[in-house]
N, C-alpha and C positions, 0 to 999 in steps of 0.2 A: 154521320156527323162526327167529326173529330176534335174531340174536346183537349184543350191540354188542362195535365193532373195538376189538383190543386196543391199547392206544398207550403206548409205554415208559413208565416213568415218570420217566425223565430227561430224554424227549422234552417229556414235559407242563411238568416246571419250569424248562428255557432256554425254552418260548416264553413260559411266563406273566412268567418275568424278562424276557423282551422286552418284553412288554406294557406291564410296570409301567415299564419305561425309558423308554418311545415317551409313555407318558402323563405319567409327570415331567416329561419336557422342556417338554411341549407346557404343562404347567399351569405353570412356571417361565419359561417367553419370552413368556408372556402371549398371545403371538400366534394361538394353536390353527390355524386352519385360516385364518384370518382375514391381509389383508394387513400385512404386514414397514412398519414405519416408519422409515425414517433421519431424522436430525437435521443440519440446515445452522446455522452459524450465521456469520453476514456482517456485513463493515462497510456503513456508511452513509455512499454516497457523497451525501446530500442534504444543503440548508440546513436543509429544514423538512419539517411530516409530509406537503405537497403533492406533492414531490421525495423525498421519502424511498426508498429502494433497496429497501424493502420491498413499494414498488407495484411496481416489476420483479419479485420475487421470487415474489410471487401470480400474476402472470401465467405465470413459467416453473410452478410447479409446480400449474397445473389444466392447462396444456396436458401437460405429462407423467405426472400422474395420469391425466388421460384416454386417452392411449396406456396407460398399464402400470397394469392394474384391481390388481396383487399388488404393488404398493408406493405407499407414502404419506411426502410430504417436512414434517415440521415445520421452520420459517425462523426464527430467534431474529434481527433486526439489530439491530445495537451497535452507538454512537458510538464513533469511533477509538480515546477517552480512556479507553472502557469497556471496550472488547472481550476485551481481553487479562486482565484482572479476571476477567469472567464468565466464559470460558474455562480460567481456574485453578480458578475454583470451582466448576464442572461439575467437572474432573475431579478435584480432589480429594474430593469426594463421591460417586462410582462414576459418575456421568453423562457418562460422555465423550461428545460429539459424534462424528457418520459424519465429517461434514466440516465446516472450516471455511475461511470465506475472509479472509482478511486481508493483513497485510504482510508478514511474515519466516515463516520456519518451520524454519532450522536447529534452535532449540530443543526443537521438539520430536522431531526426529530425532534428538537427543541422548539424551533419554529415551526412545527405542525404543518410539515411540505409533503412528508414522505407517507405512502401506502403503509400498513404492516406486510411482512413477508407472506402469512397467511394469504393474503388476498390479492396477490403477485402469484402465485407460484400453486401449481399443480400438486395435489397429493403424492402424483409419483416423484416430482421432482426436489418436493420437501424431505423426502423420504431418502434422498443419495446424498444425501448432507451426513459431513462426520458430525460427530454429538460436540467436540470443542467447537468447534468454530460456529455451531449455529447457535451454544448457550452464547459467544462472546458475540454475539450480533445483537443480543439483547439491552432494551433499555428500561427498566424497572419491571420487568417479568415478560415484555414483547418482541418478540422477534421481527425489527427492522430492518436490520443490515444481512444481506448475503452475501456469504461468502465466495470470493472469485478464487482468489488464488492464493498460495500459501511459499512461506520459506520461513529457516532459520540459517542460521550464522556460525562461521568457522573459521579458523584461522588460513589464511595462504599463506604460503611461503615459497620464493624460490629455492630450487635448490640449487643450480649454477652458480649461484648468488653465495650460497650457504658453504658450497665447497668452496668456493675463491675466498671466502674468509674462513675457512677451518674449522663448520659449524657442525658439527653429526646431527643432531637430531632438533626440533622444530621446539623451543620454547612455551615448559608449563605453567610457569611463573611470570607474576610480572621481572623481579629481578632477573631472570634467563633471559627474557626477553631485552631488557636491557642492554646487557652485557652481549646478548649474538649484537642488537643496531651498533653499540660501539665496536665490534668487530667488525660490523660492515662498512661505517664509515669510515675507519680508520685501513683496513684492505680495501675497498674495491668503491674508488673515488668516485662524483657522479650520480650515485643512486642514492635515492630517500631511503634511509633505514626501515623507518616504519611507515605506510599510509594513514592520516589522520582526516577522515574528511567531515570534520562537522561544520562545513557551509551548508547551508537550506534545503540541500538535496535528502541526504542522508544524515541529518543533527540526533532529531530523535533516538534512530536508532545504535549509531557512533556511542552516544550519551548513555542509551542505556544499557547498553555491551561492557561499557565498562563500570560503570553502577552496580550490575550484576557481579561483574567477576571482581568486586573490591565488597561486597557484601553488602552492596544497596540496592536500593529502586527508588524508581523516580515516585512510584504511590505503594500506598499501602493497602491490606488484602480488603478493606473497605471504604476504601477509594479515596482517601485524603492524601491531597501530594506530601513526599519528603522531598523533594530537590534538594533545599540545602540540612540535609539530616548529615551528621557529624562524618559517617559513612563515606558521603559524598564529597562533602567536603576534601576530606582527608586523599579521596579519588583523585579528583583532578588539580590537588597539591601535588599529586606525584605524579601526575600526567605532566606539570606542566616543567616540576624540575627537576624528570628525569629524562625527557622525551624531547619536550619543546625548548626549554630554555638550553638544552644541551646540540640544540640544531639534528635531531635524529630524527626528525620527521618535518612536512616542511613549516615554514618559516612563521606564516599564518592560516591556522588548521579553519580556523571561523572563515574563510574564504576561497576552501578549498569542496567542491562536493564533488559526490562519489562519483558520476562519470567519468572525471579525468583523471582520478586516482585508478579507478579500474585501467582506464587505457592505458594507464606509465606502467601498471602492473603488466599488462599482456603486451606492454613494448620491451620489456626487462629494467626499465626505470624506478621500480619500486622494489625491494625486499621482502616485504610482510606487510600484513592488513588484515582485517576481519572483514569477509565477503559471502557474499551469498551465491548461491546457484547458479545464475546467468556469466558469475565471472570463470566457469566452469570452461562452458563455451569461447569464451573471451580469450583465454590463456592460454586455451588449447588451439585455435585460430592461430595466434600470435607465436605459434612453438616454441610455451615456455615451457619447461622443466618444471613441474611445479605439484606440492604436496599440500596436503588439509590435514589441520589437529585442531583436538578443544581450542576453543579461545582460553588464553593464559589466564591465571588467576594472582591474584592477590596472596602475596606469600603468607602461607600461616591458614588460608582456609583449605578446609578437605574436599568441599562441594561448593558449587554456584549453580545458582540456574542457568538458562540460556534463555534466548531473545527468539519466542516464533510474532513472525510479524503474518497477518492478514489481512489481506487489497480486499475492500467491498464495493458490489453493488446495489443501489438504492432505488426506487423506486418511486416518483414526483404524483403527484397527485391533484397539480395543479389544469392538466390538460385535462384529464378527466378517459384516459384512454387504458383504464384498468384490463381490460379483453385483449386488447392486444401487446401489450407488454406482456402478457402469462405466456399468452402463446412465443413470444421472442425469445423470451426467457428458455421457459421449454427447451425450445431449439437447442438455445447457448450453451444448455445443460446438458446435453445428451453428450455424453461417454469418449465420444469420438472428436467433439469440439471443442473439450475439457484440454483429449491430451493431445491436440492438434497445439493449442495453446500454451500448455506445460512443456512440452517437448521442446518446441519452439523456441522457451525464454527459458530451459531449466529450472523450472518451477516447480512447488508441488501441489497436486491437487487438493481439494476440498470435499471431493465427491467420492463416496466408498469405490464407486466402481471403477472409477480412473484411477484412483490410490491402488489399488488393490494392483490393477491392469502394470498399472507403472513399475511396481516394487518386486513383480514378479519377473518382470523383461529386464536380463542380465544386462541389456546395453546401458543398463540404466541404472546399475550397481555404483555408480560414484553419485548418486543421490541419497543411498541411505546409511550415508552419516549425517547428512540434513534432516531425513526420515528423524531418524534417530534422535534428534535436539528437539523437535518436538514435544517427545513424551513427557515432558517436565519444565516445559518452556511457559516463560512468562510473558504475557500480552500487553500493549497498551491499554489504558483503561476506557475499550472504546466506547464503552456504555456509557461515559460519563459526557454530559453536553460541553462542558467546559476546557473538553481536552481538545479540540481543533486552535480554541486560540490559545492554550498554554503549549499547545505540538507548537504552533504559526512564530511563539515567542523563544522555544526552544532552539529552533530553527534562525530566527532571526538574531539571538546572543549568547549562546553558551559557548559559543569558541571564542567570545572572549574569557571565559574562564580558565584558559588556559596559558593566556600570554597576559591578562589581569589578577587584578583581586580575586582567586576564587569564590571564598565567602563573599565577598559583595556583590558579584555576578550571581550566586547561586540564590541568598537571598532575596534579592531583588525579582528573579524569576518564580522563588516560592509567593513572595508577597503577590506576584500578581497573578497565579494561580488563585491563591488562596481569595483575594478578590473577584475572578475570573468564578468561583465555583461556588460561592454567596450568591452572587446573580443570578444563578438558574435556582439555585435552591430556595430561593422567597418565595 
């Protein structure tokens, strides 16, 4: 006689309520049995779609999809001007990003979005991090931000340029600098004396290149902005009436950003400029003639620092896809991907072992005078929440200070800093 087994009946409805839970989920992540998606979304270190960072970006993720068959990377790249845009409006629509890579990322540790880097990242891969850039990742003793990519800032010059006006040697002062643009404008008609690009693209760091070499910063070593500190001031008084109002750079610097100044440079349109790495390639592409020195200083000082900038990436928190971002991550880190990427945009790495790999490959001996700026180089203050919208505002008006009110320009920006940095602080 075949009996069927008795089974409680409170047994029967926690598993059929299991059931029904196991299958909600599955029919609400959309995923079912199928691989997990993260979303990247990166700037674009390119000029154009030939260079674009999104041919990198293809590249990292079929080699990492091919290793890891249970996840799949969608790459969103954004121009510098845009990223931060598209990134508010992902998530203020529920679509946050797994990750993104850009410039700053206090802000969003402000708003309680981002992982810490501990819980992202691999022991091994915490471990190839240089010791600057993973303490400037921090925000009140936590390491958020990771480090992508690194540069500092040097002066170009042509030299084609510099013989047709009878210039020997590359300007260490602001007053030599001076004096070579009026040689240049005055001999060889047509070219911008000097590059000045503080539109949106490149303000920040425009602004703080020259802050530096006139014996300012934009903050202080405990984080309180000086923008308009007497230093500053007195900075872009002589930016504006030695440079600008004298037509030796162009005409309106606040609506000028640095791609297009790079490309007058590597067409022979421009003279001089403070540039980074990538314009290494650019100039050389374009066969210019073309030399690096210190960025010029301010007559009367013996020293300035120099300007190292650091690209990060961040880490969202809102998908809830902690496991596979490590693993992504992982990948992005490995040694080989670092300097596929550095090589690529003349960059410098962040990881000992790319660094290392790099510094020691002679092809790559016109990097280490960037190396070199480095060592003593001052950062954004990217620990600070408040510096995305005081970067956003920097970006958005200090090139009027140049064909404006200085002081009223710079005040104005300190004022809303200093309101900007009250807000997180309550």
């Amino acid at each position: 006689m075949n009996r069927r087994a008795h089974v409680p009946t409170r047994v029967l409805g926690t598993a059929l309520a299991a059931a029904l839970v196991l299958s909600a989920v599955s029919a609400c992540s959309g995923q079912g049995d199928g691989p997990v998606t993260i979303r990247l979304v990166a700037a674009d270190y390119g000029e154009n779609a030939d260079t674009s960072t999104k041919l990198y970006w293809d590249e990292v993720v079929r080699g990492f999809e091919a290793q890891n068959p249970g996840i799949k990377v969608d790459v969103d790249v954004e121009s510098w001007t845009d990223i931060g845009k598209k990134v508010d409006d992902l998530i203020a629509s529920g679509k946050s990003p797994d990750l993104l890579q850009t410039g700053g990322f206090a802000d969003q540790v402000a708003a309680d979005r981002l992982y810490p880097a501990a819980d992202v990242l691999s022991l091994d891969t915490q471990s190839k991090f240089m010791d600057s850039f993973a303490h400037a990742g921090q925000v009140l003793g936590t390491q958020y931000g990771i480090p992508f990519v690194s540069s500092s800032r040097v002066l170009f010059y042509n030299k084609t340029l510099f013989k047709q006006a009878g210039i020997g040697q590359p300007p260490t002062t602001w007053s030599e600098l001076r004096q070579d643009a009026e040689k240049i404008k005055a001999k060889v008609p047509g070219v911008t004396p000097y590059g000045l690009p503080l539109g949106p693209e490149e303000a920040p760091a425009e602004s703080m290149l020259w802050t530096l070499s006139g014996g300012g910063l934009l903050s202080d070593d405990v984080g309180n902005y000086t923008i308009d500190s007497t230093q500053n001031q007195a900075t872009f008084t002589w930016l504006k009436s030695n440079l600008v109002s004298t037509g030796l750079t162009y005409p309106e610097p606040g609506k000028m950003n640095r791609t297009p100044v790079f490309q007058d440079f590597a067409a022979g349109k421009v003279a001089m400029l403070n540039g980074h790495p990538t314009l290494l390639r650019m100039a050389t592409a374009g066969n210019i003639d073309f030399g690096t020195a210190p960025i010029p200083r301010k007559d009367g000082l013996n020293k300035t620092g120099s300007l190292g900038v650091a690209d990060w990436m961040m880490a969202f928190k809102a998908n809830g896809h902690k496991d596979q971002i490590r693993k992504f991550l992982s990948f992005v880190f490995m040694r080989e991907n670092q300097l596929k990427f550095d090589e690529r945009y003349n960059l410098l790495p962040v990881t000992q072992d790319a660094f290392g790999q790099m510094s020691s490959d002679p092809k790559h001996a016109d990097l280490k005078q960037f190396a070199a700026g480095l060592t003593n180089a001052s950062f954004y203050p990217f620990g600070d929440p408040a510096w995305a919208d005081v970067s956003n505002r920097i970006k958005a008006g200090i090139g009027e200070a140049v064909t404006g009110d200085p002081k009223q320009v710079l005040t104005g920006l300190q004022d809303a800093a200093v309101k900007e940095t009250a807000r997180f602080r309550k």
